[in-house]
N, C-alpha and C positions, 0 to 999 in steps of 0.2 A: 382569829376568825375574820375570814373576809366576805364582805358584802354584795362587792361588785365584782365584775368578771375581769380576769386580768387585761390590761394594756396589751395589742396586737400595734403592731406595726402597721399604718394603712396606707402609708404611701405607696405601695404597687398595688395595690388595689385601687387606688387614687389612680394611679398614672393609667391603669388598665382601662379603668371605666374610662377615662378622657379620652383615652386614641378610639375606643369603640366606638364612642360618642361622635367623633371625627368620621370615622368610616361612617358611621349613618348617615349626618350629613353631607358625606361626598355623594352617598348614592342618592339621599333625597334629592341637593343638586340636579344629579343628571334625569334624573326621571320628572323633576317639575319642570326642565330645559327642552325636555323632549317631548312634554305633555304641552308645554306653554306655545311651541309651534302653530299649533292646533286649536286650542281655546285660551280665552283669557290669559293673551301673552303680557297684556298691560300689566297684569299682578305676579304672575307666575316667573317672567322673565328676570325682575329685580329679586324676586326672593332666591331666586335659583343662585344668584351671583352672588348675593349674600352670604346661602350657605357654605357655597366654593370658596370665597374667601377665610371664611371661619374654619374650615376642614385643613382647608391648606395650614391658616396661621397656627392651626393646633396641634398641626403634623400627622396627618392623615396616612393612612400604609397605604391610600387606595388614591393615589395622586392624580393616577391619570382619569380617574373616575371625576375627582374635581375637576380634574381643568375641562374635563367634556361640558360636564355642567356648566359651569364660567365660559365657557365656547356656548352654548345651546342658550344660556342666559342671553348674551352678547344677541344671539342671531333673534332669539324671540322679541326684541327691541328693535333689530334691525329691519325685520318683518314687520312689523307694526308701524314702524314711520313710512316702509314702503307704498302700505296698504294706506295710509294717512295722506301719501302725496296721490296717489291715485284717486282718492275718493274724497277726496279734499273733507274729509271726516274726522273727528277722533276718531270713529271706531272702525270697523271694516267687518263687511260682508257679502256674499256671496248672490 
């Protein structure tokens, strides 16, 4: 008599949920790249680049969706020091 449910194999179950996990963060990525433009790039910008990194390092099926965010990241920093020389400000406004 057995009590517990037998042993499955979860390594592709394992490996499946991780590449998923990877494509979410590529799209989170680009969409807080392309939001961070716009508002609160000072937060939005680093996280974006963060997640692209991680997607990438985890082997993402959606790469080039990373590297957009890792680009959008990039530019929402690069917008923010712009707006920082202009306004001789941390912050920038309109």
């Amino acid at each position: 008599m057995q009590l517990t449910a037998p042993a499955r194999s979860t390594t592709i179950d394992v490996k499946h949920t991780g590449r998923r996990d990877a494509d979410g963060m590529a799209v989170a990525s680009f969409i807080l790249g392309l939001v961070g433009l716009l508002v609160l790039n000072v937060f939005l910008g680093p996280i974006a680049i963060a997640l692209a990194g991680v997607a990438l390092w985890r082997g993402t099926a959606r790469r080039g969706r990373a590297f957009l965010g890792l680009g959008l990241g990039i530019a929402d920093l690069l917008v923010l020091v712009a707006f920082m020389q202009l306004d001789s400000t941390v912050s920038w406004s309109f």
